[in-house]
LOTIFI-141646 format. One record per atom (N, C-alpha, C): residue in one letter; z, x, y. Coordinates in pm, whole numbers, padded with zeros to 5 digits, always signed. Last residue first. Layout:
<atoms>
AZXY;...
</atoms>
This chain:
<atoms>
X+05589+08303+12049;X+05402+08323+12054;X+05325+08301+12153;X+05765+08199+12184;X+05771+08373+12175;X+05644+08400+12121;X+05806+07944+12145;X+05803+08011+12286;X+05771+08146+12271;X+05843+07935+11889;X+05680+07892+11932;X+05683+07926+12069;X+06041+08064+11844;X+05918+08129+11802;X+05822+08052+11845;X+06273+07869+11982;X+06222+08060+12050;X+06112+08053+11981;X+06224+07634+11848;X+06173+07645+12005;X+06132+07773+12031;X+06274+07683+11605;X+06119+07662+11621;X+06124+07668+11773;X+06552+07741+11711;X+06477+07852+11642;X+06336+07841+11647;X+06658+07423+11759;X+06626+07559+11860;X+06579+07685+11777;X+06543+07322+11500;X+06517+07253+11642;X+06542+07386+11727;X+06775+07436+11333;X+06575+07449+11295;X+06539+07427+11454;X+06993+07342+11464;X+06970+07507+11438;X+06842+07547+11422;X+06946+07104+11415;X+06967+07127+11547;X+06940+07322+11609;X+06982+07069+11135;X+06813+07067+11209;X+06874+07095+11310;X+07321+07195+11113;X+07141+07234+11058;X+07019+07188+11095;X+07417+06999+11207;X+07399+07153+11269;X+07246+07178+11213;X+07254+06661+11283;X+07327+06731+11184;X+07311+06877+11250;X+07293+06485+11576;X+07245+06537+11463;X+07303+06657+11380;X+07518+06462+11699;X+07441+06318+11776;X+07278+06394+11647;X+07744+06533+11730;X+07678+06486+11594;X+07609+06383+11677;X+07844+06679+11837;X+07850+06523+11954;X+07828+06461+11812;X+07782+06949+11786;X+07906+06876+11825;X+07963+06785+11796;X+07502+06936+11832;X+07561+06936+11684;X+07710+06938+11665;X+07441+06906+12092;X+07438+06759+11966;X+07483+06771+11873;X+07564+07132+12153;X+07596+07003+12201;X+07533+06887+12084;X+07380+07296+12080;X+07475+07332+11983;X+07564+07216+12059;X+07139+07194+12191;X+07138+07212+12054;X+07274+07227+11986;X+07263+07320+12443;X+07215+07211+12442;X+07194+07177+12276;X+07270+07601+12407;X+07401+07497+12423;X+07384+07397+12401;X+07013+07617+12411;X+07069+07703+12295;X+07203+07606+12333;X+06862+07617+12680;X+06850+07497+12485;X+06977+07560+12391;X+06987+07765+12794;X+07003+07654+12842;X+06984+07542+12647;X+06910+07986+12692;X+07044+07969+12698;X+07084+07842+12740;X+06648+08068+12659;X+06704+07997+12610;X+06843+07951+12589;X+06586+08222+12932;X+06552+08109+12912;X+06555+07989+12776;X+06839+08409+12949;X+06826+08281+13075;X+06747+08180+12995;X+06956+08537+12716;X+06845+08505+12759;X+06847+08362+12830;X+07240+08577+12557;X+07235+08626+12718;X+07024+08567+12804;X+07192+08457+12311;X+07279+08364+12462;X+07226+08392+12570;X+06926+08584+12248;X+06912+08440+12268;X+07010+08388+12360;X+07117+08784+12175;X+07024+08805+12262;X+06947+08710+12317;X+07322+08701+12004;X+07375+08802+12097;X+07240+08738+12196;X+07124+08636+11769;X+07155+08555+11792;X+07219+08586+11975;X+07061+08912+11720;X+06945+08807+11733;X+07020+08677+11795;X+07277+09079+11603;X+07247+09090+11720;X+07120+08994+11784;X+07363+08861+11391;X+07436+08886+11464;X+07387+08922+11614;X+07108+08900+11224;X+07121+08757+11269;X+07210+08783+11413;X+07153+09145+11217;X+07019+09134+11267;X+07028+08981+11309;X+07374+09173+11068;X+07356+09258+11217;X+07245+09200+11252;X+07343+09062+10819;X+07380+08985+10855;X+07406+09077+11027;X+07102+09235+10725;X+07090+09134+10761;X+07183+09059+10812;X+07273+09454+10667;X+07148+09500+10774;X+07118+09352+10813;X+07486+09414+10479;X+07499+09432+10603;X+07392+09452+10707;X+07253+09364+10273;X+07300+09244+10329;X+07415+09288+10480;X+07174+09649+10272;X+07076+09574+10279;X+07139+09454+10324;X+07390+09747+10174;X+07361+09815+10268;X+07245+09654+10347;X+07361+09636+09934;X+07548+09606+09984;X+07507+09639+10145;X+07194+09737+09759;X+07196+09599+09791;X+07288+09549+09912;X+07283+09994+09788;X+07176+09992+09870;X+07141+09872+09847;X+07453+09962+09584;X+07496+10019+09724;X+07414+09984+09798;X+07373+09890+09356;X+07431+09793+09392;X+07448+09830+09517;X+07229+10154+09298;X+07162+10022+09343;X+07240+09927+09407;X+07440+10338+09258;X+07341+10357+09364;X+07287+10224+09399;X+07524+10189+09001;X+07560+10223+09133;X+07498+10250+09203;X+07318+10186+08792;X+07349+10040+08905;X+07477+10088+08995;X+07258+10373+08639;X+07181+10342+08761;X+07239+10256+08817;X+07435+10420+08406;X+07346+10336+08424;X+07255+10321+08553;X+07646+10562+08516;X+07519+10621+08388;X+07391+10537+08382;X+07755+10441+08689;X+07666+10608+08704;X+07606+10562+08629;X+07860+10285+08586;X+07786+10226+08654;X+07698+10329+08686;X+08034+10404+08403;X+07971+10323+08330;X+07833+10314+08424;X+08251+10531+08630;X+08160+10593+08497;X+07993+10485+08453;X+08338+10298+08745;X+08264+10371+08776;X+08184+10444+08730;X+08461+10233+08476;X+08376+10142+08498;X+08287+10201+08610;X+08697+10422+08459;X+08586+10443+08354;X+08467+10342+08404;X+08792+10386+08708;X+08719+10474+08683;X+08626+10461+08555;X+08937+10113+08676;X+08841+10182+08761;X+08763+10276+08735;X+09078+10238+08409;X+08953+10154+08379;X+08918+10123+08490;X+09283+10433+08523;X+09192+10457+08406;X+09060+10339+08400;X+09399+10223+08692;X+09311+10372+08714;X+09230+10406+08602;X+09549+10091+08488;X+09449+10013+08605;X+09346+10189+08642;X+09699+10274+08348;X+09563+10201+08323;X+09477+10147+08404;X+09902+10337+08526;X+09813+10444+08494;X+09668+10419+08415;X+10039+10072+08604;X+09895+10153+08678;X+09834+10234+08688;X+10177+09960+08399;X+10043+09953+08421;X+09970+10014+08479;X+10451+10012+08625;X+10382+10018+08507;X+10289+09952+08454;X+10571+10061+08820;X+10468+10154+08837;X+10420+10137+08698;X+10756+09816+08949;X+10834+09905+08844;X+10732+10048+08769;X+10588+09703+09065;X+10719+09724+09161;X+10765+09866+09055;X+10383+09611+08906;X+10367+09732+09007;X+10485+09756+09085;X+10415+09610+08561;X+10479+09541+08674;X+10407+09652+08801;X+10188+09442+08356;X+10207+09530+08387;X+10320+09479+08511;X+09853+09433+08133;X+09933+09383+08174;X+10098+09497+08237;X+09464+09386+08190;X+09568+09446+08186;X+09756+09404+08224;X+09141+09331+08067;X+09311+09243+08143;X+09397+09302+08081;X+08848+09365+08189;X+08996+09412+08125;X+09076+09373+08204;X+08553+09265+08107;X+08658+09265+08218;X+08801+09285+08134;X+08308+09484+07963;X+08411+09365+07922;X+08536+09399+08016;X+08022+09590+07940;X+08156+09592+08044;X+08194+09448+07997;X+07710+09626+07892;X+07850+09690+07817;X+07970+09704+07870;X+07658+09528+08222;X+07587+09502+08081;X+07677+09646+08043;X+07834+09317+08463;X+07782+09471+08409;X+07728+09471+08309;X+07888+09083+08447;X+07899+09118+08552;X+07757+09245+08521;X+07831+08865+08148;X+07898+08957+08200;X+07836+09032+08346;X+07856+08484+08146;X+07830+08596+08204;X+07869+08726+08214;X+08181+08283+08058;X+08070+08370+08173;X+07977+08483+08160;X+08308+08235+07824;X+08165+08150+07864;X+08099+08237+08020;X+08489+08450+07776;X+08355+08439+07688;X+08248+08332+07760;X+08671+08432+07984;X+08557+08533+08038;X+08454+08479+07939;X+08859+08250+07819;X+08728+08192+07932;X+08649+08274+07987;X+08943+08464+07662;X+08866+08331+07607;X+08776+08242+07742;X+09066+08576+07819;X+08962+08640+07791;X+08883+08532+07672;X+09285+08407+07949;X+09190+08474+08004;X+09074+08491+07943;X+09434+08386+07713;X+09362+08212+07789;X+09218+08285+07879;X+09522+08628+07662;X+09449+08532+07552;X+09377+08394+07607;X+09694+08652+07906;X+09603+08711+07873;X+09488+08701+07781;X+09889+08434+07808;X+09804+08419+07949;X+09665+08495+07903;X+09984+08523+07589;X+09945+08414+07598;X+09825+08405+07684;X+10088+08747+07753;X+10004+08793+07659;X+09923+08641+07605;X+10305+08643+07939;X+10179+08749+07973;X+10055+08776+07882;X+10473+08495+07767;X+10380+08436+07821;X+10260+08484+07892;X+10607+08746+07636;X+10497+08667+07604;X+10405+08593+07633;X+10699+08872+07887;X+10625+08932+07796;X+10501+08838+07750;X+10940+08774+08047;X+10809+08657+08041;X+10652+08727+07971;X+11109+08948+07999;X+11149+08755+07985;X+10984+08754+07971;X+11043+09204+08059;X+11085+09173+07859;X+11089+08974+07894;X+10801+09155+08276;X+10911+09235+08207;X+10900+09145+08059;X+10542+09173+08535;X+10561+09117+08372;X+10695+09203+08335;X+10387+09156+08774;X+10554+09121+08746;X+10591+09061+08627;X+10005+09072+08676;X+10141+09144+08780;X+10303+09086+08742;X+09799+09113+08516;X+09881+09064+08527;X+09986+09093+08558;X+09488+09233+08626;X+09616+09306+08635;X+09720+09183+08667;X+09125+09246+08518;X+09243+09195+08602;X+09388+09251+08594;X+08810+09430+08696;X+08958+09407+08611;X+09076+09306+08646;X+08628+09283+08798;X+08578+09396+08696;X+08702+09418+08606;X+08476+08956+08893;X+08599+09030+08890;X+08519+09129+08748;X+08293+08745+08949;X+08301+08885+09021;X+08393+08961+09009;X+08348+08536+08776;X+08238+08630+08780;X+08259+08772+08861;X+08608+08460+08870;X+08611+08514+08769;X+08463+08610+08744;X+08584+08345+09164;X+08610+08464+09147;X+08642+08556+08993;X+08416+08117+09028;X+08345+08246+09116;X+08409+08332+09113;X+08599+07974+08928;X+08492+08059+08837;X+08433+08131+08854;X+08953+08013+09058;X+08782+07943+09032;X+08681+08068+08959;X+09191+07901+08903;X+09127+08019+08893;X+09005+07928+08940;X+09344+07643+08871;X+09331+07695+08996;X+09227+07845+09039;X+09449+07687+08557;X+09450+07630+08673;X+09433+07697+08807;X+09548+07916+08342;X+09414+07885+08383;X+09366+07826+08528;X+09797+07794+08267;X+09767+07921+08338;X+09656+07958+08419;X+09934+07523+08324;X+09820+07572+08309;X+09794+07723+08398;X+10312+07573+08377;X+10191+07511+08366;X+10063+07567+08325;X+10373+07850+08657;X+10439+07715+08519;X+10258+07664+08499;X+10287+08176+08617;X+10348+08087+08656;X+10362+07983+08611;X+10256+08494+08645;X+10273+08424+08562;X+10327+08326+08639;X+09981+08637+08843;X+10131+08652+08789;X+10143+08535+08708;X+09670+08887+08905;X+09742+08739+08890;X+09869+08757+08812;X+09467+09018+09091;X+09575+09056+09053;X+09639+08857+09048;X+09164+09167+09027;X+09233+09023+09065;X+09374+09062+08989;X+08930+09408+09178;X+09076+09399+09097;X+09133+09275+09175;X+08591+09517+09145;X+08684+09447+09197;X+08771+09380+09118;X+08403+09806+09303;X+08483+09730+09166;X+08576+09660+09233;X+08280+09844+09542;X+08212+09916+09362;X+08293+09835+09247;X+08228+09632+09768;X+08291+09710+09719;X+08196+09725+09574;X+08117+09452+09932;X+08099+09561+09975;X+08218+09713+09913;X+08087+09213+09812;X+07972+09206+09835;X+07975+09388+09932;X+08420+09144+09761;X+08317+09205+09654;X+08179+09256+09662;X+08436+09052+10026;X+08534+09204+09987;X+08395+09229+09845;X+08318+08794+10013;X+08258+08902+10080;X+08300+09031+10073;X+08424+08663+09794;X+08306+08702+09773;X+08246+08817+09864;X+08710+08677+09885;X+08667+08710+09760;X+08512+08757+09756;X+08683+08483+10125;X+08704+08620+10151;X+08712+08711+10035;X+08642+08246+10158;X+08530+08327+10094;X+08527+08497+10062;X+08994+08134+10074;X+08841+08114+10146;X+08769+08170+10098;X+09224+08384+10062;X+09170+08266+10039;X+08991+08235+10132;X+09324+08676+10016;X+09342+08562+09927;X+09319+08450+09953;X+09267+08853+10181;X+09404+08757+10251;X+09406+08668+10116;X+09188+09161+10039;X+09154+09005+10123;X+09299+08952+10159;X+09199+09541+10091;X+09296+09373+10031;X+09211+09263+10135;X+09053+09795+09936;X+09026+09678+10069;X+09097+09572+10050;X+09072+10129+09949;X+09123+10020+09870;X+09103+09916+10002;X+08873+10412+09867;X+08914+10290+09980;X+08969+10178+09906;X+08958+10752+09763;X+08936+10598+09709;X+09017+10493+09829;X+08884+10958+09882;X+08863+10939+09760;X+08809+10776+09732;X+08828+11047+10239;X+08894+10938+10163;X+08816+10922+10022;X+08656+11153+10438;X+08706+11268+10327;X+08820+11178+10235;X+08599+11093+10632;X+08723+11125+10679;X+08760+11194+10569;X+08378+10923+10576;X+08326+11040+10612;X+08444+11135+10681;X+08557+10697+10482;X+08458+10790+10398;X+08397+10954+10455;X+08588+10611+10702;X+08727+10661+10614;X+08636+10719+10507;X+08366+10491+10771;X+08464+10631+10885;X+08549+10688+10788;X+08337+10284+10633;X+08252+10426+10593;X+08310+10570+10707;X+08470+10147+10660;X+08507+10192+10520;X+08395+10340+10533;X+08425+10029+10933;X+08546+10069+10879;X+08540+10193+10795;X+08187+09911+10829;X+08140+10029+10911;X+08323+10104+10927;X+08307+09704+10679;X+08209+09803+10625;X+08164+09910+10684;X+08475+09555+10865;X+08535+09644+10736;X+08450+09715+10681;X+08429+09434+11092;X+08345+09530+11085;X+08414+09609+10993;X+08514+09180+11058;X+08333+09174+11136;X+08321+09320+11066;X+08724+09111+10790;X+08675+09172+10935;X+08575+09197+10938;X+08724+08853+10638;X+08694+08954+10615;X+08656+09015+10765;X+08807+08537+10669;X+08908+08650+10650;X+08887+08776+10624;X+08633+08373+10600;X+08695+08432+10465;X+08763+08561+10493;X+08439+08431+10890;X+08445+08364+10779;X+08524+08455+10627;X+08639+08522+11136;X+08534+08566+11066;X+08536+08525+10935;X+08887+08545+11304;X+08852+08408+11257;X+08696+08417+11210;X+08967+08802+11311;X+08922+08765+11397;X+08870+08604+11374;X+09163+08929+11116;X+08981+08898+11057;X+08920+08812+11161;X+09274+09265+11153;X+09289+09095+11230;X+09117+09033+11165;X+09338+09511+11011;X+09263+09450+11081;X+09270+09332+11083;X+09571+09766+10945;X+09542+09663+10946;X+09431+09613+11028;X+09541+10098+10770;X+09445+10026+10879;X+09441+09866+10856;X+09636+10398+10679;X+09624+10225+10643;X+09606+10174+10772;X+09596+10649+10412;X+09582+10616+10601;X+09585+10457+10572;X+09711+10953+10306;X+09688+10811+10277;X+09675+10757+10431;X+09800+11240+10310;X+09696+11212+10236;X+09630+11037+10241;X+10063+11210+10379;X+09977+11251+10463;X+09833+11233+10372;X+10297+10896+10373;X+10189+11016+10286;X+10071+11063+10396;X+10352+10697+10500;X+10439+10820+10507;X+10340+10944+10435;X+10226+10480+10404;X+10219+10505+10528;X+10283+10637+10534;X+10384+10474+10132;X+10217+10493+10116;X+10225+10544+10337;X+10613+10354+10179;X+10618+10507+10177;X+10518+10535+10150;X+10612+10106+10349;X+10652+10242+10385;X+10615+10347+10340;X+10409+09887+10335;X+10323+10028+10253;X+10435+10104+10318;X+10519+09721+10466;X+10527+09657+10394;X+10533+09764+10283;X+10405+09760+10748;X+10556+09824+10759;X+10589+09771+10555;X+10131+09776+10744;X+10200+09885+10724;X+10341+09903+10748;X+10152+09470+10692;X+10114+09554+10562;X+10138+09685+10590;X+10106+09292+10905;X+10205+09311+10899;X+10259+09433+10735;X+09949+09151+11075;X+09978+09334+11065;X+10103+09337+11001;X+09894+08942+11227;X+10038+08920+11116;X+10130+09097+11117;X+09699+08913+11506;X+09736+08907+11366;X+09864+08938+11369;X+09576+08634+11685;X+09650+08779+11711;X+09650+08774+11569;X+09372+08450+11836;X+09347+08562+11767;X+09443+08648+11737;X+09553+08205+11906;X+09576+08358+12001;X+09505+08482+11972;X+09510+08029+11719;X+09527+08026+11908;X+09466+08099+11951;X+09451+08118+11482;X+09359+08001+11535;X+09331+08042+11676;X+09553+08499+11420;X+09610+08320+11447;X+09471+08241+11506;X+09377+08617+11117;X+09480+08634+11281;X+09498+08407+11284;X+09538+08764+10838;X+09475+08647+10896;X+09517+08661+11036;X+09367+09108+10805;X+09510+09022+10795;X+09457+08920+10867;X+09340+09340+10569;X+09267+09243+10654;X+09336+09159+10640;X+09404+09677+10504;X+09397+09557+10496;X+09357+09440+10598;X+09231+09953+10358;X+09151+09860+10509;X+09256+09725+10441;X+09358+10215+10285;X+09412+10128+10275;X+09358+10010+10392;X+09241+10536+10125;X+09277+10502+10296;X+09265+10343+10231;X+09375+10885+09982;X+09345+10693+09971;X+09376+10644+10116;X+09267+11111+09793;X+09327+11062+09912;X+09266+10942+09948;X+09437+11314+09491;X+09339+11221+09578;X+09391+11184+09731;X+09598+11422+09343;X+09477+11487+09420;X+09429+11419+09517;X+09716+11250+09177;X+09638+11320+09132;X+09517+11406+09215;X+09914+11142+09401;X+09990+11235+09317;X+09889+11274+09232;X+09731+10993+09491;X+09773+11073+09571;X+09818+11126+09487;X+09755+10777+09277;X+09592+10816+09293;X+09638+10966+09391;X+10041+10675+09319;X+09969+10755+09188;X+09832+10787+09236;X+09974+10571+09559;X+10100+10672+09593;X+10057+10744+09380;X+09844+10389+09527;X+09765+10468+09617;X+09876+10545+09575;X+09974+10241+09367;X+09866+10252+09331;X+09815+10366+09413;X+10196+10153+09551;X+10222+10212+09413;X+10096+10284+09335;X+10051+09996+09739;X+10139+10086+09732;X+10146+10221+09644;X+09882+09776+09579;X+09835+09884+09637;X+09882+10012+09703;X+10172+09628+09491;X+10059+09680+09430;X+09955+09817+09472;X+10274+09537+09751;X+10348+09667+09640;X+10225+09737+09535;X+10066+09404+09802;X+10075+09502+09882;X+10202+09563+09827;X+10021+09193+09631;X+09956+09248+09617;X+09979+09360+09704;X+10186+09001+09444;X+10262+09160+09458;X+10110+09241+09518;X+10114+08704+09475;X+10082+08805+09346;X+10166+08931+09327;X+10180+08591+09713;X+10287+08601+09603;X+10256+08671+09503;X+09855+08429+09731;X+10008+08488+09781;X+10131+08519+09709;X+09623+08539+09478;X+09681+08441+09578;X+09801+08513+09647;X+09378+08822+09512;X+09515+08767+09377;X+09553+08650+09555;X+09247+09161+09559;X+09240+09030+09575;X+09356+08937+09471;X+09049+09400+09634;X+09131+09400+09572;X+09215+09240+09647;X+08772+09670+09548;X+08846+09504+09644;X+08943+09499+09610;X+08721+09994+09604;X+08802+09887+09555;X+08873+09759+09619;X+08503+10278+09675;X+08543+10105+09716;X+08571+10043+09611;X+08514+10575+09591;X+08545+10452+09530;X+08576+10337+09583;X+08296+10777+09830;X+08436+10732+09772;X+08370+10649+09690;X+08091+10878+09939;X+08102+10937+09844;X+08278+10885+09765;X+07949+10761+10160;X+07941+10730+10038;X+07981+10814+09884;X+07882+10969+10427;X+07957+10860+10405;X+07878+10848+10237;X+07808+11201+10560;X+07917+11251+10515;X+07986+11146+10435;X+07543+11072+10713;X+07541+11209+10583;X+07642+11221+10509;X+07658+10914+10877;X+07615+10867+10785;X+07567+10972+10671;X+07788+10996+11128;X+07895+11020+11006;X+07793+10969+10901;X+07601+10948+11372;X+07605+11054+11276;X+07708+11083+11175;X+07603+10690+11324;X+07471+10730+11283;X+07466+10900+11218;X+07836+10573+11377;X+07785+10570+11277;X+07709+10623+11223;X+07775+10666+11684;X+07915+10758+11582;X+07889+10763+11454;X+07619+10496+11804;X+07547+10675+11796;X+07635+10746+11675;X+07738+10292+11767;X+07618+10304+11661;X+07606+10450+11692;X+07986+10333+11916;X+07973+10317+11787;X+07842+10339+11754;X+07817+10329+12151;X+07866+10450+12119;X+07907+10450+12004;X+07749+10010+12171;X+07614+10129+12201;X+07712+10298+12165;X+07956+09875+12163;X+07875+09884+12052;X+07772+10012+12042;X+08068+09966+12399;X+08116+10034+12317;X+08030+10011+12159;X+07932+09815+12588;X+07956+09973+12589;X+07975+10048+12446;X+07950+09526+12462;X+07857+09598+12485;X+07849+09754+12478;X+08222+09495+12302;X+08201+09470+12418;X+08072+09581+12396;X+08380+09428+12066;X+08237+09375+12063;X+08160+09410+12161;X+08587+09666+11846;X+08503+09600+11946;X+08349+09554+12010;X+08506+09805+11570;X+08563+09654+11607;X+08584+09587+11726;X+08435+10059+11684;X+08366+09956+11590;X+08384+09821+11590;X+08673+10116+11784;X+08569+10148+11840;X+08477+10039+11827;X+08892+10136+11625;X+08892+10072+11756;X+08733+09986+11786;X+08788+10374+11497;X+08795+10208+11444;X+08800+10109+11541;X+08861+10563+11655;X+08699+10537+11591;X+08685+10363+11573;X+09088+10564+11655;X+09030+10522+11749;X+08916+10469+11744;X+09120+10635+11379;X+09194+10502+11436;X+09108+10443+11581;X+09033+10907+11377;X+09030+10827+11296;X+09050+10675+11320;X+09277+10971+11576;X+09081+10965+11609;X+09009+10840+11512;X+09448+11024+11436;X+09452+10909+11567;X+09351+10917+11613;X+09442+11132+11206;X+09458+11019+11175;X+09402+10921+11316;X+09195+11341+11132;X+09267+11301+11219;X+09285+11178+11268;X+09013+11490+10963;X+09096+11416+10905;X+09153+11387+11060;X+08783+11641+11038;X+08872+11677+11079;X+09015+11619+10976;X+08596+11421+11101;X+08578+11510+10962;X+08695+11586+10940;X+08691+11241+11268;X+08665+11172+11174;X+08708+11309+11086;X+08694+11529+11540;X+08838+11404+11435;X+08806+11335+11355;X+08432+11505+11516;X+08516+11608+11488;X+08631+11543+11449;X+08372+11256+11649;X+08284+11280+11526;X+08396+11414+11446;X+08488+11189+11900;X+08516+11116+11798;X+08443+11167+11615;X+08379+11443+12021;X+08559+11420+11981;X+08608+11349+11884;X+08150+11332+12043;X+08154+11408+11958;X+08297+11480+11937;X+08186+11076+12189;X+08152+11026+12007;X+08131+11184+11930;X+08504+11137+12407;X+08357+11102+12369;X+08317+11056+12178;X+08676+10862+12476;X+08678+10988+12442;X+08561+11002+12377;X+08845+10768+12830;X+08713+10769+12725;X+08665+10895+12677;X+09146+10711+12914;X+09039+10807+12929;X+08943+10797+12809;
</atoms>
């Protein structure tokens, strides 16, 4: 039974987890109908949206990153707060299906009434970031969620795009053989606000602090992110809850920082601005299939760039100069 968008608007504000959910549903489907009742839903939760902490949150496999965010949300809850959990899980090549496999992972974060977790399948969407984690993040915003925590899958581009819609972003790295350094790319060192050397005890102390010294000797040749922000590397176990009264502490103070300065607000309404463009390619492109009269070039173009009978790219120039000189 189809539930309307002002059932769906009352359960967002409401807190209600299974509205809440549905909503999401909602969004993340592509099918025509339902894009057209999502946008009316979006449109009106948009007064009630932006008032959380978006936190990326990112590290390879094996980091601890979903004890991490556990432990993390279950202290941010014990100060009041209320934390909703967008993870984004790889689906399969085949079957599109996903893994989902992070709320049986979050037991006792899932058990908190204050906390909500929402796997999403990244639908084979470049870097593993769901089509629609930003219109996601803002239901859970207008649900009255403190702080959104967003996990990538840890590979591909899916670093840059979690960062391109969050306020701060946490690389969680562990100790391992060899060059510590190795394998870090430089991109995700620019875009990182804190790091959090994960599963540190009394054995591998030192090499944590070593590590940590390799770190912040290579932050010196980058760039800083923020102007008066020095990326903090923090060290710590999250199985064992230690460190993460700092990790909080320097989210926040860096939120701080970004108030004072104006570049929150701004960075938002940059963040707003590249979701407006990448909907506009999205629904531009939508409207070219279903158009009889370029639907024929439009395969045809994306046949040579197949066949490589030419490169994607002029084949992409080649049908685009077709619609606009057909559309003048």
């Amino acid at each position: 039974m189809k539930i309307s968008t002002q059932e769906l608007f009352d359960g967002i504000r409401s807190g209600d987890k299974r509205l809440i959910g549905k909503a999401i549903t909602l969004v993340e489907s592509k099918k025509a109908e339902h894009r057209k009742q999502a946008e009316d839903l979006l449109k009106q939760i948009m007064p009630f949206t932006g008032k959380s902490v978006r936190v990326g949150i990112t590290g390879v496999p094996g980091a601890g990153k979903s004890t991490f965010i556990e432990n993390f949300g279950l202290l941010a809850i014990s100060k009041g707060k209320k934390v909703a959990v967008l993870a984004i899980d790889p689906s399969s090549a085949i079957n599109k299906g996903s893994i989902l496999g992070d709320k049986t992972r979050m037991e006792e974060l899932t058990k908190q009434e204050n906390a909500f977790i929402r796997p999403s399948p990244s639908s084979g969407f470049l870097g593993g970031v769901a089509n629609a984690t930003f219109e996601t993040m803002l239901i859970c915003e207008a649900a009255g969620y403190d702080y959104i925590l967003i996990e990538t899958v840890g590979v591909g581009q899916s670093e840059i795009l979690v960062a391109d819609i969050t306020d701060v972003f946490l690389f969680l790295k562990i100790i391992g053989g060899g060059d510590e350094l190795q394998g870090i790319k430089r991109g995700i060192m620019e875009m990182t606000d804190v790091i959090f050397i994960n599963k540190v005890d009394e054995d591998n102390l030192q090499k944590a602090k070593n590590t940590r010294l390799e770190l912040k000797r290579a932050l010196d040749f980058i760039p800083p992110k923020e102007k008066d922000w020095k990326v903090q590397i923090l060290l710590g176990s999250a199985l064992n809850n230690q460190g993460l009264e700092d990790v909080f502490e320097k989210i926040n103070d860096f939120i701080s920082l970004k108030k004072k300065s104006d570049r929150f607000e701004l960075v938002r309404k940059q963040q707003s601005e590249k979701r407006f463009e990448y909907w506009v390619q999205e629904y531009i492109l939508a409207s070219l299939k279903k158009n009889t009269m370029f639907e024929e070039a439009y395969f045809q173009h994306k046949k040579n760039a197949s066949e490589q009978i030419s490169n994607p790219s002029s084949e992409a120039k080649l049908f685009v100069d077709k619609f606009l000189k057909d559309e003048n």
